[in-house]
N, C-alpha and C positions, 0 to 999 in steps of 0.2 A: 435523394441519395445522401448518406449519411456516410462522412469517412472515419475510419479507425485507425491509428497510428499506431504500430504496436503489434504485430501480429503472434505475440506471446501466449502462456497459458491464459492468461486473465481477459486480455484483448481477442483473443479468438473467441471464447467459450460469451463476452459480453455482446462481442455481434451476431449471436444467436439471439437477444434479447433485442435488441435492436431490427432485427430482420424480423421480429413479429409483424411492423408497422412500416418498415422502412427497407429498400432497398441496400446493402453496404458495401462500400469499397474500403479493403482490408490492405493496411500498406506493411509489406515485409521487406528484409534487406534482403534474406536469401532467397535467392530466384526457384532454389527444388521448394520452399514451401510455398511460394506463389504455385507453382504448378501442380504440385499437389492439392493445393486446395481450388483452384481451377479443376483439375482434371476427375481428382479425387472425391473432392467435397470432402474433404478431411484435412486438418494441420496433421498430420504424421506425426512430428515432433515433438508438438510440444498437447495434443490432445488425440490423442492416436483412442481410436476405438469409436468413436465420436460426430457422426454425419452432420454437416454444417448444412442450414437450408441453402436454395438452390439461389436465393438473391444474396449471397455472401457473394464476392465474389474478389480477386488475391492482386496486387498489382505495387508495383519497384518504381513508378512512373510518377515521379511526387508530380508533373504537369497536369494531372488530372485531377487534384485539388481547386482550381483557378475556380470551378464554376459553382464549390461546393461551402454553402453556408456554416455547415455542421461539423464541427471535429472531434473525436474523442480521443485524448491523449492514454494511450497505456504500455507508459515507458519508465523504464526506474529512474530513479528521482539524479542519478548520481551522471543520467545522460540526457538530461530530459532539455539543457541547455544549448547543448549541441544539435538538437534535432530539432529544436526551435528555431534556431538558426537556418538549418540547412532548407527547412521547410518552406520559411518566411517568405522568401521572395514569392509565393505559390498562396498564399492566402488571400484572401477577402480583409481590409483593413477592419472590417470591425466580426471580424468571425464569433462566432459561436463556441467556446471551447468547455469539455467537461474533461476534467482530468480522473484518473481512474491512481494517479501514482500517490505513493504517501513516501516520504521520510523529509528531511533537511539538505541541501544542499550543503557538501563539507568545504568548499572554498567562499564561500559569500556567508553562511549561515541564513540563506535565506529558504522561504516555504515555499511553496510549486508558484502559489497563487503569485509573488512576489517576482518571482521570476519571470512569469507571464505580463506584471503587469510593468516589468522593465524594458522586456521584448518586442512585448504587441501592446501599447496602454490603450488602443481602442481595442483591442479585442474582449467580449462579455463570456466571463469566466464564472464557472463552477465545477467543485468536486466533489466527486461520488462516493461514499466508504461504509464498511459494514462489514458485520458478518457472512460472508461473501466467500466460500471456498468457490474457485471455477468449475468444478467437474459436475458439480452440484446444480449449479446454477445451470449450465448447457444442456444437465438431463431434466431440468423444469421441476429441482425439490423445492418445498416449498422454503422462501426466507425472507430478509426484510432487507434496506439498507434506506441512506440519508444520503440527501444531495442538497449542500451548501451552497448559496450566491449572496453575493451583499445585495443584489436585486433580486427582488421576490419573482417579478416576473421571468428571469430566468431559470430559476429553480421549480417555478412549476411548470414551463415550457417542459425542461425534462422530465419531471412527475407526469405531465400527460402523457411522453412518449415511450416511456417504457414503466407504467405501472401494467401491470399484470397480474391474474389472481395468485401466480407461483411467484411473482418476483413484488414483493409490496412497498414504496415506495415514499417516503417522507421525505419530508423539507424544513431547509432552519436558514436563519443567516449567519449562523457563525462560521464563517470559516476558519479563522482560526483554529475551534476545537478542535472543528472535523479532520482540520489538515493534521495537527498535533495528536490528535490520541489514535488516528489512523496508522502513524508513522510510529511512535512512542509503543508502541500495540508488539512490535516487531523487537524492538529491545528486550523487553518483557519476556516474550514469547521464547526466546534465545533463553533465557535466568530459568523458565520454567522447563523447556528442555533437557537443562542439564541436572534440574532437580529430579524428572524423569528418570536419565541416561542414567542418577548416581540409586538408583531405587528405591528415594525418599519418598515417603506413605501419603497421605491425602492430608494430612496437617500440614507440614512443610506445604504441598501446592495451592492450599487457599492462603498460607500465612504471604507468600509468594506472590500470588495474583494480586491479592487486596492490598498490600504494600506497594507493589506497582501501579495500582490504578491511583493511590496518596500521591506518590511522585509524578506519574504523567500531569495529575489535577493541577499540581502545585506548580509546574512547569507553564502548562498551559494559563492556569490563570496570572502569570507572570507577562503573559504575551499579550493580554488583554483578551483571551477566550471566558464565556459563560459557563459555570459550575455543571447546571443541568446535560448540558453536553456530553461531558463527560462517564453521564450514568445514563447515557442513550446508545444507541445503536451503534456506532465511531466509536465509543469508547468502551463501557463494560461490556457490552455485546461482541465486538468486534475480539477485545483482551480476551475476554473467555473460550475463545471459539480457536484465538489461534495459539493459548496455552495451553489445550487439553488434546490436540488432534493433531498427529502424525501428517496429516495432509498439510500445514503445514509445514514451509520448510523454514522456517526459524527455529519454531519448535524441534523439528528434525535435525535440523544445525547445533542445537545445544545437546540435542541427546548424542548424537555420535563425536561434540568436543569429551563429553564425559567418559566417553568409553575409549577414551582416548584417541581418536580422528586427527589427523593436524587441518588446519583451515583448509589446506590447498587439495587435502585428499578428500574432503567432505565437498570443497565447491564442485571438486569436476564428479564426486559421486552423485549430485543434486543436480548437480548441471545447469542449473538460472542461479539470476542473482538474489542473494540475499541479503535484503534488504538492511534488515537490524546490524548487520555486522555496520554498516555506511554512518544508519543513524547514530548509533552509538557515539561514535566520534564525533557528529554534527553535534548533537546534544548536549554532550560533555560541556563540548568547547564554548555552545550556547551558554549552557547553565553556569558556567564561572564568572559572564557577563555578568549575569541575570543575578547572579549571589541567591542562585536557587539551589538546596540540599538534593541531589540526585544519585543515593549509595547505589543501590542497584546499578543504573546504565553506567557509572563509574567502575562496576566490579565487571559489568561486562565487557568493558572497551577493554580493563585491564588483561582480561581471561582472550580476549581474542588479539591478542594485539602481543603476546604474552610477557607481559607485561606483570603478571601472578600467577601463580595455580590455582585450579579451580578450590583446592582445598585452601587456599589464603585466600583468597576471594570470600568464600564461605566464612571463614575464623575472620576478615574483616566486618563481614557483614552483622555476624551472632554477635558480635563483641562491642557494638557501638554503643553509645554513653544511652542512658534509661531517658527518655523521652513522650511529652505528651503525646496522645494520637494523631492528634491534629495539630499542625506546628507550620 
């Protein structure tokens, strides 16, 4: 038995991947989706349409963790402290954990991994990211993703347990990158949304994408993350996938700032959290540490925060002094 913390779009539609090999216990806070997917075989909510196999199974009862080696975290990053907490007393001192969350923690500035290894320091960590839309992944299309551990033996424990011919499966040990361009992915995606929402042509969204993927790089190799990383599956795969596609809701989140939306009318249209709005301010606040150049996430924190108009955001961004490519 294998437990899932999280019983959101990403978390539900991952214990379908999981249930090939493995029996799973799905942990929700609301009791109508436990029972829905008990009764149902279906999340309603948040994957409506969707039959979950029949060893999924939905449960609010964190004591039924005690016996269970295996966790997967799929919680946003901005609560993921809190449910480490509430969870803890119920673990296994040296559990197994894969995290499924990406962005920065905006009060500590710290990455999931570091979180976990404040919380739980015996527990053996890894995180999973990619080009990964959920609805995709639950109907068996084919795609790939990366699972990070500083121990190799962890990362291919989970490479054995959910490689599949539809779900393909690599391993690295940066976690760093993985954490960083998985979460940075979301910023990005927000810049290109609104390039979308404002009906800028295919120029502007590769000038867009490819500028973004310079600052995540430069970001990350600040933190002590590997180059390569970043033009893998975490990083340009991941960027590209959730700057072009409406299933995204960063991307979605930037198209309806553009067309004028206010935050508050877009979160409850979207209705989950969105992530990039969180990182954004993580990052910022990182990057002035770090005396790392980051115009883009800077224009986005300023556009959602409002902090500027999308069109001074833009006249900031076209206007900046002539600079080498790589800097």
């Amino acid at each position: 038995m294998i437990a899932v913390i999280g019983a959101g779009t990403w978390g539900t539609s991952f214990s379908t991947v999981i249930a090939n090999r493995s029996d799973v216990l799905l942990f929700a806070r609301d009791e109508e989706v436990v029972n829905n997917i008990n009764s149902l075989h279906e999340n309603v909510r948040y994957l409506k349409g969707i039959k979950l196999p029949l060893n999924v199974f939905a449960t609010s009862d964190r004591r039924l963790l005690s016996d269970i080696d295996d966790v997967v975290f799929s919680v946003p990053v901005q609560s993921i402290r809190q449910v480490i907490e509430d969870f803890k007393p119920f673990f296994k001192e040296s559990v197994r954990i894969l995290n499924l969350g990406k962005g920065i923690e905006i009060s500590t500035l710290k990455r999931v991994s570091e979180i976990f290894k404040e919380l739980l320091p015996n527990s053996r960590y890894s995180v999973l990211s990619g080009p990964n839309f959920a609805r995709e992944v639950a109907l068996k299309e084919y795609c790939a993703t990366v699972i990070a551990s500083e121990l190799e033996e962890e990362s291919e424990y989970w490479q054995k347990l959910l490689i599949f011919p539809y779900f393909r499966v690599y391993t690295t040990d940066d976690v760093v990158g993985v954490e960083i361009s998985g979460g940075l992915k979301n910023v990005i995606a927000i810049a290109a949304g609104v390039v979308k929402g404002l009906k800028y042509g295919d120029n502007s969204k590769a000038a867009l994408i490819t500028r973004g993927l310079a600052e995540i790089t430069r970001f990350g190799l600040k933190l002590g993350a590997r180059q390569e990383t970043f033009f893998g599956l975490s990083g340009v795969g991941d960027l590209l996938l959730s700057c072009t596609s409406f299933q995204s809701r960063n991307f979605r989140a930037g198209a309806l700032l553009a067309e004028g939306y206010s935050l508050e009318d877009i979160k409850k249209k979207l209705g989950s959290v969105i992530e990039g709005i969180y990182t954004s301010e993580a990052a910022l606040k990182l990057s002035k540490k770090l005396g790392v150049d980051m115009p883009i996430t800077q224009q986005v924190f300023a556009i959602v925060n409002k902090k500027a108009s999308i069109r001074d955001a833009i006249d900031s961004l076209t206007s900046r002094k002539p600079l080498k490519e790589f800097y």
